[in-house]
N, C-alpha and C positions, 0 to 999 in steps of 0.2 A: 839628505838632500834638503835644501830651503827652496820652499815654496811662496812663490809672490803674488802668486794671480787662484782665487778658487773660483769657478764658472759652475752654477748652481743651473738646471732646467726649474720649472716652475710646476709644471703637472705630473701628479706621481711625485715630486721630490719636494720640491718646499710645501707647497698646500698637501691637504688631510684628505681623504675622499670626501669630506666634508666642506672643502673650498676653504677651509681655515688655516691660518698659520699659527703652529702651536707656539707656546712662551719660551717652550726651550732652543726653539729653531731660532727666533729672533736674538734669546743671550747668546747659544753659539756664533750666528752672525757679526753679532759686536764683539763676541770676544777675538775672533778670526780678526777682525777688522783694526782693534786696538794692536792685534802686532804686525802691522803693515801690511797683511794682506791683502792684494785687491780685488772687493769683491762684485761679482758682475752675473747676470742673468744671460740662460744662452734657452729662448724660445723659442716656439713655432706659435704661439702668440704676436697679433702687434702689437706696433709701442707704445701706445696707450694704456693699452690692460697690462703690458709688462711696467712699465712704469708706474702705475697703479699701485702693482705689488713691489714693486722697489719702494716706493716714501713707506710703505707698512714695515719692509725692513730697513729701511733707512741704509738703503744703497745708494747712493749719490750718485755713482759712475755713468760708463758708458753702460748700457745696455746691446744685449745682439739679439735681434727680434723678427719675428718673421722666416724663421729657419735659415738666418745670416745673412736674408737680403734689405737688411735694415739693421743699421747699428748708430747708437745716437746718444746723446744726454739730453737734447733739446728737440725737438719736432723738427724745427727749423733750422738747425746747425746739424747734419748726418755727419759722420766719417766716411762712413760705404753707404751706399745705395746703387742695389739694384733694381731695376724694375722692370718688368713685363709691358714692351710697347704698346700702345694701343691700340694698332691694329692688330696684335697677337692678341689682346686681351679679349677684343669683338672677337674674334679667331674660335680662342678657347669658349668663351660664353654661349656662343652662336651651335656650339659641337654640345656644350654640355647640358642644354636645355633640350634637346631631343630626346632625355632618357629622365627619370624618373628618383630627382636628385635636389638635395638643398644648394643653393649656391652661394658664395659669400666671396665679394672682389675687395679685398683688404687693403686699404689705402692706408699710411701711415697716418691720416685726422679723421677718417670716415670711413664706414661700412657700405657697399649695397649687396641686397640680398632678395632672393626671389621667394614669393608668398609658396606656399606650398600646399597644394589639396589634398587632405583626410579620405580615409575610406566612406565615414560619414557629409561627405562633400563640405564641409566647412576645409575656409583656408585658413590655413597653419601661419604663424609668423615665426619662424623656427631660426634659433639662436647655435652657436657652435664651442661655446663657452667661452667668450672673448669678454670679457667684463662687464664691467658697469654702463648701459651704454648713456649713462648722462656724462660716462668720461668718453666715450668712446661712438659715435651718434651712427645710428645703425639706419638707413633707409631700405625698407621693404614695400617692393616694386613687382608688378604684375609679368614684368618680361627685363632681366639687367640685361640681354642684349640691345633692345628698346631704348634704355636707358644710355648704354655706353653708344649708340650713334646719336643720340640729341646731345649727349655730355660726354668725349671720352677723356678718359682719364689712364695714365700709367702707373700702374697697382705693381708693390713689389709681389706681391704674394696674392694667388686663388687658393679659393679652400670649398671643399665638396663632400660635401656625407651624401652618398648612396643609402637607398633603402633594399637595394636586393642585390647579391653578389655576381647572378647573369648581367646586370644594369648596368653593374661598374665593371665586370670586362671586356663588353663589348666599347664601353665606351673611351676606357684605357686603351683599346686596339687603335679605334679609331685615332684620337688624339697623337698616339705613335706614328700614324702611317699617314696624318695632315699636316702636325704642328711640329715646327724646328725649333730649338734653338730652346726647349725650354727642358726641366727636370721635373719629374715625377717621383713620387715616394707615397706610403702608406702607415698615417702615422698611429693611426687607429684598425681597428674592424669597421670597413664602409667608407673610414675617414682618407681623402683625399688630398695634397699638397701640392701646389702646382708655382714654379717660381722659376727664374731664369736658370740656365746652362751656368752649372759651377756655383750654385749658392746651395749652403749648406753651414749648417753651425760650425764645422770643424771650419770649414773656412771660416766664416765667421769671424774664430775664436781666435785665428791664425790673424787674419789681420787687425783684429783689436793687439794681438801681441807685440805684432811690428809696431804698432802704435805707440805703444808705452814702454816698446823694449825689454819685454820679456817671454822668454825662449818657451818653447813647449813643452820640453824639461825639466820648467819650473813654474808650470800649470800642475792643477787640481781640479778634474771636471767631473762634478756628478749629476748622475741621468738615470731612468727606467724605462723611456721610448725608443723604438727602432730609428727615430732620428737623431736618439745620444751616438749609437752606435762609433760611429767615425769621430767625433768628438772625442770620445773618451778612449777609445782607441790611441789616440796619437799625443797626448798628454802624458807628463810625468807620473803621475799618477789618477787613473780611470778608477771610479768609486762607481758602482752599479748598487742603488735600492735594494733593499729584499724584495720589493713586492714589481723591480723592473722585469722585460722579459727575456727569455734564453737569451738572445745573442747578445743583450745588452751586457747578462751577467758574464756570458761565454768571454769577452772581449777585456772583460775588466783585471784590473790586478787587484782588486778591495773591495769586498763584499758587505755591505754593511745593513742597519735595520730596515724595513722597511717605514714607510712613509705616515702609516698608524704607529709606530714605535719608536718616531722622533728618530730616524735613520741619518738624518743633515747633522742633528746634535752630536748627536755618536758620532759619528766618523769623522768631525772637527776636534772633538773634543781629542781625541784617540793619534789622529794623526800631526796635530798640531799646537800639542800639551805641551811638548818641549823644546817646540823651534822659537829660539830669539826674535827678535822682533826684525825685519823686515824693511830698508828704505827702500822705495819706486824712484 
């Protein structure tokens, strides 16, 4: 089979537990890239901090960011965008401030995020690893539901880290039995994803395909989060991390290093040694 399109995640798979991109993940990169490959990011990240780590590898393309409800080359020029209305967003906000949680309303140019109190009664200004934020400008606010009625805005993507696991079921109940029309998933331990009805990387990935015309059959998608899952599921060939979880690896046809053992390298190198070079 020739392969034209490889969709790389970002956490667990290209970065180190170290937040680093090793030098062999970069030469795989270009070499993947010198035989036509097209290569693209499929995060729950947005596109700021994905884009971020795209110029470090020197990906060019479209990015799929935000767990698919953001797909883009430019800020300003999307292909898809979804996004969480704004009164959905006061909705979700207004629910999820009643329990004992970080919040963060992901705007494809900007962050708001709510201060968070310590045991020690100092407030916390607590991050969710979204990058750099002089790439990426992160405002921390005493109340974002406060905030989204003086300013609302329609965010593709919420994001919520729980600190205790009664906190975040009660408030998952909730959310089920208030809010319509949106998706929920667990991308972490505590870690929370909140983004429209029907966005999801594998869509995503499905519609950057239509895009450029290349079939699912002749994808390459590697991952190690419960949100590769369906992504890599439904691709030519699903590539699971060593160091991804069960069902990521359960679902995969290609098991390869994990993320400390340069597992991107490997499994580029391995699977794409011998295929001809590639037009898009």
């Amino acid at each position: 089979m020739t392969y034209k399109l490889l969709a790389l995640n970002i956490d667990g798979t290209v970065l180190k537990s170290n937040a680093r991109i090793s030098k062999q993940t970069k030469d795989a990169i270009e070499y993947v890239k010198e035989k036509g490959v097209y290569v693209t990011l499929a995060t729950s990240r947005p596109f700021p901090s994905a884009k971020k780590i795209a110029k470090a590898l020197k990906v060019d393309g479209f990015l799929i960011s935000s767990d698919g409800a953001f797909i883009a080359n430019d800020t300003d020029e999307p292909i898809f965008v979804r996004r969480l209305k704004e009164e959905k967003a006061l909705q979700i906000v207004d629910i999820l401030e009643r329990y004992d949680c970080h919040i963060r309303v992901l705007h494809e140019a900007f962050s708001i995020g709510n201060k968070v109190r310590q045991r020690n009664h100092l407030i916390a200004k607590m991050t969710i690893g979204v990058g750099d934020p002089l790439f990426y400008p992160i405002s921390f606010v005493d109340s974002v539901c406060e905030r989204l009625m003086e300013e609302p805005i329609a965010p593709p993507k919420i994001q919520v880290q729980f600190f205790d696991a009664h906190e975040q079921k009660k408030a998952v109940r909730q959310l089920d039995d208030i809010v319509t029309g949106i998706n929920m998933f667990e991308s972490a331990p505590g870690r929370l994803e909140i983004v429209g009805t029907g966005v999801s990387k594998a869509r995503g990935l499905q519609t950057l395909g239509q895009y450029l015309g290349v079939a699912s059959n002749e994808m390459v998608a590697i991952g190690a989060q419960e949100t590769d899952v369906e992504m890599i599921n439904q691709v030519g060939l699903g590539v699971a991390m060593g160091n991804a979880t069960e069902s990521v690896k359960n679902v995969a046809d290609w098991l390869t290093r994990s993320n400390e053992q340069n597992g991107v390298s490997y499994m580029i190198k391995e699977v794409f040694r011998k295929q001809l070079r590639v037009q898009l």
